[in-house]
C-alpha positions as CSV (number, residue, x, y, z in Angstrom):
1,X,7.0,-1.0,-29.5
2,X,5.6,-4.3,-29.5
3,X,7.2,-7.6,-31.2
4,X,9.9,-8.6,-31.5
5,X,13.0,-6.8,-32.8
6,X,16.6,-8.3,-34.9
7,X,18.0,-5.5,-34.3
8,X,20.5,-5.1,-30.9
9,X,19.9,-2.1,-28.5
10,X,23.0,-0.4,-27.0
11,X,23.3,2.3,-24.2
12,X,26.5,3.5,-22.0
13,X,25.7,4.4,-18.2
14,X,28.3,6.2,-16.0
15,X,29.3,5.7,-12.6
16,X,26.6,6.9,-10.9
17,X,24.5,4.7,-12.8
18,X,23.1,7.0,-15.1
19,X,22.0,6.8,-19.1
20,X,24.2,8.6,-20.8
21,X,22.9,7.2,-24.3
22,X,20.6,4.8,-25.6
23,X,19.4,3.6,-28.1
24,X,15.7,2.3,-29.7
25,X,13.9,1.1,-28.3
26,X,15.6,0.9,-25.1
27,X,15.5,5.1,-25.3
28,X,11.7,4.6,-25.5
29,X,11.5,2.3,-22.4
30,X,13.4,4.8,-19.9
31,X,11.1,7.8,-21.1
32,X,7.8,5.2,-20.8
33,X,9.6,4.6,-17.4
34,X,9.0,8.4,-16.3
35,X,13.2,8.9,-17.2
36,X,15.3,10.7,-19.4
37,X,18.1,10.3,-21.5
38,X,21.0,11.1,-20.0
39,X,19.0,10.5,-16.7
40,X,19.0,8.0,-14.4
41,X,18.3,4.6,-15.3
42,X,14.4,4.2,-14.4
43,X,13.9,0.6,-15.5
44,X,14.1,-1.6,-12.5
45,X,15.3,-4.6,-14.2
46,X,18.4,-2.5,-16.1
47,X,19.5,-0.9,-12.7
48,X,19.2,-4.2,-10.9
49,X,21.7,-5.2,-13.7
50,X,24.4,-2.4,-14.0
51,X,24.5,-2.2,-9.9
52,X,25.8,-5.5,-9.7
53,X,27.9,-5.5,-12.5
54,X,29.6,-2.5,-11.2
55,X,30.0,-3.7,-7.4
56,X,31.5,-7.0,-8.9
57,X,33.0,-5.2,-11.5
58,X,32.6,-8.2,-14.2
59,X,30.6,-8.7,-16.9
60,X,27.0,-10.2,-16.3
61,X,24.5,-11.4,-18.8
62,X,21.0,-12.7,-17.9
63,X,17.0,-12.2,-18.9
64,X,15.4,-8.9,-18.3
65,X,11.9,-8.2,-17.4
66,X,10.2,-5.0,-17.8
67,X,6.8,-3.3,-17.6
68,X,5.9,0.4,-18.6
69,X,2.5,0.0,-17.7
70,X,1.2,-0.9,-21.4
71,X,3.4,-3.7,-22.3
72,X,5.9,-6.7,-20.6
73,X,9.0,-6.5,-22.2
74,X,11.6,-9.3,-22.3
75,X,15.3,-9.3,-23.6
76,X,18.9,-10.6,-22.8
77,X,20.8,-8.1,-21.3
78,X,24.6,-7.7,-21.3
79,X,26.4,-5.5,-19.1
80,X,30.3,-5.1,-19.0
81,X,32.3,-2.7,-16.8
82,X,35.3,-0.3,-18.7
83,X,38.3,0.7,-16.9
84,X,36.1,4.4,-15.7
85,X,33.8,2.4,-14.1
86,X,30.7,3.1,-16.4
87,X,29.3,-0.1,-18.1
88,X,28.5,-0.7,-21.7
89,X,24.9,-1.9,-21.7
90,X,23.6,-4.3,-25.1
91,X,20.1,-5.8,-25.5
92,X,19.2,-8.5,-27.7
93,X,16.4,-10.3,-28.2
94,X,14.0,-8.0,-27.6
95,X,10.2,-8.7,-27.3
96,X,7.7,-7.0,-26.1
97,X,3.5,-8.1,-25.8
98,X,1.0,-5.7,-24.7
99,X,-1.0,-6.2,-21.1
100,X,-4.5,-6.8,-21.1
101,X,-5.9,-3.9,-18.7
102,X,-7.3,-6.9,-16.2
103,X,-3.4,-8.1,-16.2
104,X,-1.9,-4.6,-15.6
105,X,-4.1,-4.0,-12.9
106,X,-3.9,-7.6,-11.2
107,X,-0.5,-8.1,-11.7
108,X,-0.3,-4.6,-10.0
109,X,-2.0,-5.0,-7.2
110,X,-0.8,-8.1,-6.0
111,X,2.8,-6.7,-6.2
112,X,1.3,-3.9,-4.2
113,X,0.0,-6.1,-1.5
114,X,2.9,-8.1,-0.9
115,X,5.0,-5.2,-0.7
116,X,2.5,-3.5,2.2
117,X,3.1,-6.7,4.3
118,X,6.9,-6.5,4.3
119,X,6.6,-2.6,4.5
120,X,8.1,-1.2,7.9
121,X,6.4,2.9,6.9
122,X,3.1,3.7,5.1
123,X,2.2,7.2,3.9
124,X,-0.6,8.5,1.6
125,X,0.5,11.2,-1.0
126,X,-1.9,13.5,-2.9
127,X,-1.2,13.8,-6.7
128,X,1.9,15.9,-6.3
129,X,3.6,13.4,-4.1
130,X,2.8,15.8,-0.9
131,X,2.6,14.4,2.5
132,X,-1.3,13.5,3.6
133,X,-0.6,11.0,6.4
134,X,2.6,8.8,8.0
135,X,3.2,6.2,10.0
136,X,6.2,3.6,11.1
137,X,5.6,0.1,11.8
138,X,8.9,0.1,13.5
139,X,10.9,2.6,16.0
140,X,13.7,3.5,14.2
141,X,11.5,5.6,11.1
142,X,9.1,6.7,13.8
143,X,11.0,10.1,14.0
144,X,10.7,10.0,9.8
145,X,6.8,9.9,10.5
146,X,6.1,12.4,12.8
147,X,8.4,14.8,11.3
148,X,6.2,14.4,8.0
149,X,2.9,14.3,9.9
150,X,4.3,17.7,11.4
151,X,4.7,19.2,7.9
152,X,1.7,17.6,5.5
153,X,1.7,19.5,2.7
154,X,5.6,18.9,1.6
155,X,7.0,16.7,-0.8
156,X,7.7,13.2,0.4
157,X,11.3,13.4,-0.6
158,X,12.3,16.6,1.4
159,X,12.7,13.8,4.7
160,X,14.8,11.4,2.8
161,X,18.2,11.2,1.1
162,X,17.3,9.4,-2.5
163,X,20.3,8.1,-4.1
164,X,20.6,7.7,-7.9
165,X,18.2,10.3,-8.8
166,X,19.0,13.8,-10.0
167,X,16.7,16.5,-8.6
168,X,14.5,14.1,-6.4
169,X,12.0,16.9,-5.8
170,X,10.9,16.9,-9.0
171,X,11.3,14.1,-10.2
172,X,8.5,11.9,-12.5
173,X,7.1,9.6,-9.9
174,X,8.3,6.4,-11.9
175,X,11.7,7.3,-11.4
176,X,11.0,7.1,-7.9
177,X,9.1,4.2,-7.6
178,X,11.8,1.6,-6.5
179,X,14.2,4.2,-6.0
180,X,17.0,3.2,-3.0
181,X,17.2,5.8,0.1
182,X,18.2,6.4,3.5
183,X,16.9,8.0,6.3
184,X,18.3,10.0,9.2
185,X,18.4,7.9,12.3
186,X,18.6,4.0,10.5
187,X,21.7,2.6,9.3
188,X,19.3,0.3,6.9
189,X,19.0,0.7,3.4
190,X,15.3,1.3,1.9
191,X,13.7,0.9,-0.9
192,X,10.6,3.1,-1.8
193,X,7.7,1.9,-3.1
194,X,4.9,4.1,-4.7
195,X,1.5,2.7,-5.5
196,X,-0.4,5.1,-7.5
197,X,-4.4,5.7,-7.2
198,X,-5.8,6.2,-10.8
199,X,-8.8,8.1,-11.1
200,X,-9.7,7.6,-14.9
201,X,-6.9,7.9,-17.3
202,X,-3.8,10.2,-16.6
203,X,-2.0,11.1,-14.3
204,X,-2.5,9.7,-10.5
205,X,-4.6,11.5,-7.7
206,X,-2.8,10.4,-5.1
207,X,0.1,7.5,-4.1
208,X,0.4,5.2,-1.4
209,X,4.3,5.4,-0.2
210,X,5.7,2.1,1.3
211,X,9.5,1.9,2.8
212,X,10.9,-1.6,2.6
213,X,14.4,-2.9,3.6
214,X,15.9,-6.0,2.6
215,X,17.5,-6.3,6.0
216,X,15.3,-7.0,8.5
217,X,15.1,-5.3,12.0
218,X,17.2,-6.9,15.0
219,X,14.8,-8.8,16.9
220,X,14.3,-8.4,20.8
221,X,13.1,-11.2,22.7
222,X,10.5,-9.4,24.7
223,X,10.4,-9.7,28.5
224,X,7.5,-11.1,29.3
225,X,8.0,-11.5,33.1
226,X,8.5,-7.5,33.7
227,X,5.2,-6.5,31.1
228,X,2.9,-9.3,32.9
229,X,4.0,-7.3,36.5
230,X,3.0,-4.4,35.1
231,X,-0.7,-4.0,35.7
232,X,-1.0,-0.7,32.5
233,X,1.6,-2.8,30.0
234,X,0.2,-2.8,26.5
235,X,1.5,-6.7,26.4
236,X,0.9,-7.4,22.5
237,X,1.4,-3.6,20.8
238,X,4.5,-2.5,23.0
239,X,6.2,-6.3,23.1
240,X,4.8,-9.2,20.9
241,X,3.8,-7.2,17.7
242,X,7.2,-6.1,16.9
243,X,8.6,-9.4,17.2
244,X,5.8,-11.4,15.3
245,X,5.6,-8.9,12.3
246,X,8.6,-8.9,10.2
247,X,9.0,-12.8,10.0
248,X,5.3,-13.2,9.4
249,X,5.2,-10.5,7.0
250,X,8.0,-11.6,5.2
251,X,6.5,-15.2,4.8
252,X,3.2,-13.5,3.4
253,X,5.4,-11.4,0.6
254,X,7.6,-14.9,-0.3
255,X,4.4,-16.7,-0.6
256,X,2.8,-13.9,-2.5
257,X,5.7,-13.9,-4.8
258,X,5.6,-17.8,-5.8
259,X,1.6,-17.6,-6.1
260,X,1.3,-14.8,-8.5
261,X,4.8,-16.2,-10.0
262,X,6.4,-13.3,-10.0
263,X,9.6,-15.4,-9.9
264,X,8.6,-17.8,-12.6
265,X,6.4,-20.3,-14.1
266,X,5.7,-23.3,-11.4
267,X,2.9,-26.0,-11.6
268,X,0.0,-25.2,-10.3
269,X,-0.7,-27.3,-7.0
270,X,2.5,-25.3,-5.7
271,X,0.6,-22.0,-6.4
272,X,-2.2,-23.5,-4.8
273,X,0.0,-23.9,-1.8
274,X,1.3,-20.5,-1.6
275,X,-1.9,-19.5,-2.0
276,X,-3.0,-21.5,1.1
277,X,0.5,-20.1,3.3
278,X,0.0,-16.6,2.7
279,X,-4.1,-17.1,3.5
280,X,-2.9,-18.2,6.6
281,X,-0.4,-15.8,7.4
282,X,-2.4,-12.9,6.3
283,X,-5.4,-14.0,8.9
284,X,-2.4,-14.2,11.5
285,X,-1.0,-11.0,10.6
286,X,-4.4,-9.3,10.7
287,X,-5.2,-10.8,14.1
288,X,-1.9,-9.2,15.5
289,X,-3.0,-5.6,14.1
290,X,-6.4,-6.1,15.4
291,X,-5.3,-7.3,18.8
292,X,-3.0,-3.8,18.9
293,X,-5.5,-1.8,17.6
294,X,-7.7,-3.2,21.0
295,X,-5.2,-2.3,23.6
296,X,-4.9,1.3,22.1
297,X,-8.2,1.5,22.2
298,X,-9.1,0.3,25.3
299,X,-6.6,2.0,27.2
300,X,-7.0,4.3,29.8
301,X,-5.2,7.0,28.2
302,X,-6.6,6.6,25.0
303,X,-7.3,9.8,22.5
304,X,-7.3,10.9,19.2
305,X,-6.1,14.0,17.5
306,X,-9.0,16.3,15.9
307,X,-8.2,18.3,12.9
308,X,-10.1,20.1,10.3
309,X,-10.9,17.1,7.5
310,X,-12.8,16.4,4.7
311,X,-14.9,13.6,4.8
312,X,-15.7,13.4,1.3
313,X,-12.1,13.6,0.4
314,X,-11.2,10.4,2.7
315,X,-13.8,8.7,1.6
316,X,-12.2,8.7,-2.5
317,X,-9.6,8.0,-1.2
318,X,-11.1,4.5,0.7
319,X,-12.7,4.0,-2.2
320,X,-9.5,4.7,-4.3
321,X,-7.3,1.8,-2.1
322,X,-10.4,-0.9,-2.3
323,X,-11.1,-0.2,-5.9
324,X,-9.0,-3.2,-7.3
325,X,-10.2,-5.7,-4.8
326,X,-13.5,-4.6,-5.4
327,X,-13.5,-4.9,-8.8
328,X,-12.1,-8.8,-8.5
329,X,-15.6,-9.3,-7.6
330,X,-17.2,-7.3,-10.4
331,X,-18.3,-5.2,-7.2
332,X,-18.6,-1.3,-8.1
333,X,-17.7,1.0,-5.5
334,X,-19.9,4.4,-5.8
335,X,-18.0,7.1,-3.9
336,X,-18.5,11.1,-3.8
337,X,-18.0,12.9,-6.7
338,X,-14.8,15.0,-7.2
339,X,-16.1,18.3,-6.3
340,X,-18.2,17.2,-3.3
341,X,-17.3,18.6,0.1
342,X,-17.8,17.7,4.0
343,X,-16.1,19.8,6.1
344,X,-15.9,17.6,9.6
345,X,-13.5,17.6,12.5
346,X,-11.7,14.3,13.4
347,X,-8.5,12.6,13.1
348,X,-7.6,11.6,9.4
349,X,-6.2,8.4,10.2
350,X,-8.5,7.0,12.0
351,X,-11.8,8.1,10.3
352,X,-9.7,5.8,7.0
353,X,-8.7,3.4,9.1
354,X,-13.1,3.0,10.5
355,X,-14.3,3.5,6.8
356,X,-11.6,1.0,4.9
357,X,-12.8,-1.7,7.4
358,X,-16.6,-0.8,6.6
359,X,-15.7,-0.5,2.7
360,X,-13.6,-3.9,3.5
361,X,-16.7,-5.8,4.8
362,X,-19.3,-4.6,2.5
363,X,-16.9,-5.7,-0.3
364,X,-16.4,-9.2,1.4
365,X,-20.2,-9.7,2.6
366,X,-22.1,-8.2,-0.6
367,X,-22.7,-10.9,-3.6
368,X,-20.5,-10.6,-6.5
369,X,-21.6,-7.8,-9.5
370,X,-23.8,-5.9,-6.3
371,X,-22.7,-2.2,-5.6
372,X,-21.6,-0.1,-2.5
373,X,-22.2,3.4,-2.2
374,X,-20.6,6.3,0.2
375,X,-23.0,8.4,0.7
376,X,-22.7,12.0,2.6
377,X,-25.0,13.6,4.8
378,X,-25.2,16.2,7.7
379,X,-27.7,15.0,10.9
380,X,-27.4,18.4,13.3
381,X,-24.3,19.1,14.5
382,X,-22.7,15.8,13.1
383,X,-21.1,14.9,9.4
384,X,-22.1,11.5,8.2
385,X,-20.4,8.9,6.1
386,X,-22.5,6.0,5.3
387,X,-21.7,2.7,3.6
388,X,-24.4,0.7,2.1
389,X,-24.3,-2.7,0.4
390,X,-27.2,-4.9,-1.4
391,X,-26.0,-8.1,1.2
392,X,-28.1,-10.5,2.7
393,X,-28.7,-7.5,5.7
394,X,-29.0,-7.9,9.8
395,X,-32.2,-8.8,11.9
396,X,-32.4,-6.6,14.9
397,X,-30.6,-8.8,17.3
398,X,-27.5,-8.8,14.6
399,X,-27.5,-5.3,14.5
400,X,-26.6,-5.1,18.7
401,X,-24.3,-8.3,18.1
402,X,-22.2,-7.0,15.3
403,X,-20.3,-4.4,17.5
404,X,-19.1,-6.7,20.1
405,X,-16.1,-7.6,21.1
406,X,-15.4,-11.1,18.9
407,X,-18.8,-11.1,17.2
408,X,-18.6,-12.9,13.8
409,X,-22.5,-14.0,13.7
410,X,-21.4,-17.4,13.4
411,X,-19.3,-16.7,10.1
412,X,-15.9,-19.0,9.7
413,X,-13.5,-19.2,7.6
414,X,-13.5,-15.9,6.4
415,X,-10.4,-14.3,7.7
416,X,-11.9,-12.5,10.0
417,X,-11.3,-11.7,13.6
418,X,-14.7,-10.1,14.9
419,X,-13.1,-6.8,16.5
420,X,-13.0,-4.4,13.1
421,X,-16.4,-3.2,14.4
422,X,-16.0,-3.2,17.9
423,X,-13.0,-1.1,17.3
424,X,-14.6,0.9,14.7
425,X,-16.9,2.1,17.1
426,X,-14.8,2.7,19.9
427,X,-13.1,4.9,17.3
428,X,-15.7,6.5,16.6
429,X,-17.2,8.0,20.0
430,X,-13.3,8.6,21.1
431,X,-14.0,11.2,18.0
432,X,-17.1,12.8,19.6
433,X,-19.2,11.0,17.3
434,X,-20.7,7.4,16.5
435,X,-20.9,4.1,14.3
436,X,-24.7,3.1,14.1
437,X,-26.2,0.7,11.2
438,X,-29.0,0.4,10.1
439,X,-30.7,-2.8,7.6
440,X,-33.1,-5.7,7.6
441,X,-32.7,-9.4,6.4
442,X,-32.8,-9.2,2.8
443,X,-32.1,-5.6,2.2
444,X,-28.7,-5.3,2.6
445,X,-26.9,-2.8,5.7
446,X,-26.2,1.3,6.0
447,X,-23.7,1.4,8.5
448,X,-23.2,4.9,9.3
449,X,-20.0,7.0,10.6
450,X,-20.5,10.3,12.3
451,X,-18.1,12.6,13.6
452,X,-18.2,16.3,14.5
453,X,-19.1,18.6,11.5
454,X,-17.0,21.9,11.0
455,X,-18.8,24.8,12.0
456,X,-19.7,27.8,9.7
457,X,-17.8,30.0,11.8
C-alpha cells in the first residue's frame, strides 16, 4: 500500500513472539514478508522491536524500516509488554514509497555482500531450499558442513535448531531469511541469511545460505615458532587466516554499512571514505583467501573429490551469483539455457570456485555495455566450459604469462592479486582436466575449462 496512512495499525504478539492479530496494513506487510497471521513475526524491523521489549520488559518506541521487496516502508512503532508477557504492538505514521527495480536490486546486493564477509558458513540451495554445497570458514560449524555435504539433497533446516518459526521445514523462505538459530556443537547464536537467485520473475531458483554471529570467535594467537619448525605446516590456511578474517571481515561489513548508509543519511566525503576502507580491506581479505587457496593447492597431498556434475547447471548458477555485479556495468552475462545439459565428472566446488573467478575477470576486464558468454562444448573425452569476453584480448606471450604465479601483466590498482589463474589451473588438472585460453589483441579472450565428461555408460 503505498502513501501514507492517518489511520494507526495495531497487532498483539504472544510470548513466543508470534502475530496473533494484526491489522491493515501491517497484516499485508507480514504476508508480503512470506508470513502469516497468527504466524511468526516475519518483518525484521517488528521482531527486532518486540524482542527487546520483552527481554527488558518495558515499553520501547522508535522508527521502523521495512522492505517487502516492492516498497520501503517507514512508521513509528510502539511496543508495550502486558502482565502475560505478550506485547501490544501500534504503528503510526505509516508511509510507504515504491523501489525502483535498480534500487531493490542494489540496495540488495550490497547487503548481501557485506553479509558474505562477516559470514563464518556458505551453502548454495536449489529452489526448494535443498542442500547443493557447504562449507565453514571456521572449526566449530565444520561438523554442520560436512554433515550437509554428506546428505545434498535435504532441506537446509533439518541440521539446525530455528527458533521462532513454526514448522521450519516448510516454511516460506522470507520467514527464514534473518531467522535466529543454533547449531549442534557452538554455544554461539546465528543468524541465517538467505540470498535468493532470481531467474525472471517468481519464485527463486536457488539461494545462497550465509550463518553470521554477532559474537565473534575466540581468537588464538597462533604459534608461529612450532609451524615455522615444521617443514609440511600450511603456515597462512591452518594459523594466520583464522586470526586475520573475522576482524577484517568485520571492518569490511561496518564500512559497507556506512557507505551504502544502511544506518543513515551521512555527507558524502564520509561515504567516500568507507568506500575507500572497505576497498582496502576487501583487497586484504581476498589476498588472505588467495594465499590459502595456494598452500591447498600446492600441497603435497593435494586432491579433489570427483562426482557426477553438471556443468551446465554450475555454470547458471556462476552466472546467477555475478549477475548483479555484472549488470552495474551494463555488462550482460549469456549463460546456458535452462534445459541444457553437460554431464561431466569433477568436484562441484571447485569447478564454481575456477569459473566464478573466470566470470569475475571477464566482468572486470571487458568494457562497460560488452557481453560474456558460457558456452558448452564436448572435445573427446573432455566437457568444456568456456568464458568469452569482447576485452582488449592477450598477445601470445600474455597468454603463457597470465597463469603464473603473481602475473598481473602489469595491471595495478585493481584489487587483484595475480594467483586466481594460477590457481585456477592448478585446479583444473588436479580434476583430470585443463584451463587453456585462447584470444588475440583486440578480439577479446576464450578461456576454456575442461574436466572429465561422463561416460555414456
Amino acid at each position: 500500500m503505498t502513501g501514507s496512512l492517518t489511520e494507526t495499525a495495531t497487532a498483539q504478539s504472544d510470548t513466543d513472539d508470534r502475530l496473533v492479530s494484526a491489522s491493515e496494513p501491517l497484516r499485508g506487510l507480514q504476508e508480503r514478508c512470506g508470513g502469516t497471521v497468527p504466524g511468526a513475526i516475519a518483518v525484521p524491523a517488528l521482531l527486532e522491536i518486540v524482542r527487546k521489549a520483552r527481554r527488558f520488559n518495558m515499553k520501547l518506541a522508535r522508527a521502523m524500516v521495512a522492505q517487502d521487496g516492492a516498497e520501503m516502508v517507514t512508521a513509528w512503532a510502539e511496543v508495550e509488554p502486558r502482565a502475560d508477557g505478550a506485547c501490544t504492538i501500534t504503528l503510526s505514521h505509516w508511509q510507504a514509497r515504491p523501489l525502483p527495480a535498480e534500487e531493490q536490486e542494489l540496495v540488495g546486493a550490497r547487503q548481501a555482500e557485506a553479509d558474505r564477509t562477516i559470514a563464518e558458513f556458505h551453502a548454495r540451495l536449489d529452489g526448494a531450499q535443498q542442500v547443493l554445497l557447504a562449507e565453514a570458514d571456521t572449526a566449530e560449524l565444520q561438523p554442520l558442513a560436512s554433515a550437509m555435504q554428506a546428505a545434498r539433497g535435504h532441506r537446509w533446516t533439518e541440521f539446525v535448531a530455528i527458533a521462532g518459526v513454526p514448522d521450519p521445514d516448510h516454511a516460506h523462505w522470507r520467514l527464514l531469511d534473518g531467522a535466529t538459530l543454533t547449531v549442534e556443537g557452538s554455544e554461539r547464536v546465528w543468524r541465517a541469511k538467505l540470498v535468493a537467485q532470481f531467474v525472471g520473475d517468481g519464485e527463486p531458483g536457488g539461494f545462497e545460505l550465509l550463518l553470521l554471529s554477532d559474537t565473534p570467535p575466540p581468537l588464538a594467537v597462533p604459534a608461529l615458532p612450532a609451524a615455522l619448525r615444521s617443514a609440511d605446516a600450511r603456515l597462512i590456511g591452518r594459523d594466520v587466516a583464522p586470526v586475520l578474517r573475522q576482524p577484517i571481515a568485520r571492518i569490511i561489513a561496518n564500512a559497507e554499512t556506512i557507505r551504502t548508509r544502511l544506518a543513515g543519511p551521512i555527507a558524502e566525503q564520509y561515504s567516500n571514505y568507507a568506500a575507500d576502507i572497505a576497498a582496502a580491506g576487501q583487497h586484504l581479505l581476498a589476498l588472505i583467501d588467495d594465499l590459502t587457496d595456494l598452500e591447498v593447492v600446492e600441497s603435497e597431498d593435494f586432491s579433489t573429490a570427483p562426482d557426477q556434475i553438471d556443468l551446465a547447471d554450475v555454470a547458471r548458477r556462476a552466472a546467477g551469483i555475478l549477475g548483479v555485479r555484472a549488470r552495474e556495468t551494463g555488462i550482460i552475462v549469456d549463460a546456458p539455457r535452462a534445459g541444457e545439459s553437460l554431464p561431466a565428472v569433477a568436484e562441484f566446488r571447485r569447478v564454481l570456485q575456477v569459473l566464478l573467478n573466470l566470470l569475475g575477470n571477464a566482468i572486470r576486464y571487458a568494457p562497460p555495455q560488452s557481453q560474456v558468454w558460457l558456452r558448452l562444448a564436448v572435445v573427446g573425452d573432455m566437457a568444456q566450459v568456456i568464458v568469452a569476453d569482447q576485452g582488449p584480448g592477450l598477445d601470445v606471450d600474455q597468454q603463457t604469462r597470465i597463469f603464473e604465479k603473481f602475473e598481473r601483466l602489469g595491471r595495478s590498482g585493481d584489487g587483484g592479486s595475480g594467483l586466481g589463474l594460477y590457481i585456477s589451473r592448478r585446479l583444473a588438472r588436479a580434476m583430470g582436466g585443463d584451463l587453456t585460453v585462447e584470444s588475440a589483441p583486440g578480439q577479446g579472450a576464450r578461456f576454456i575449462l575442461s574436466v572429465p565428461a561422463k561416460s555414456a555408460g
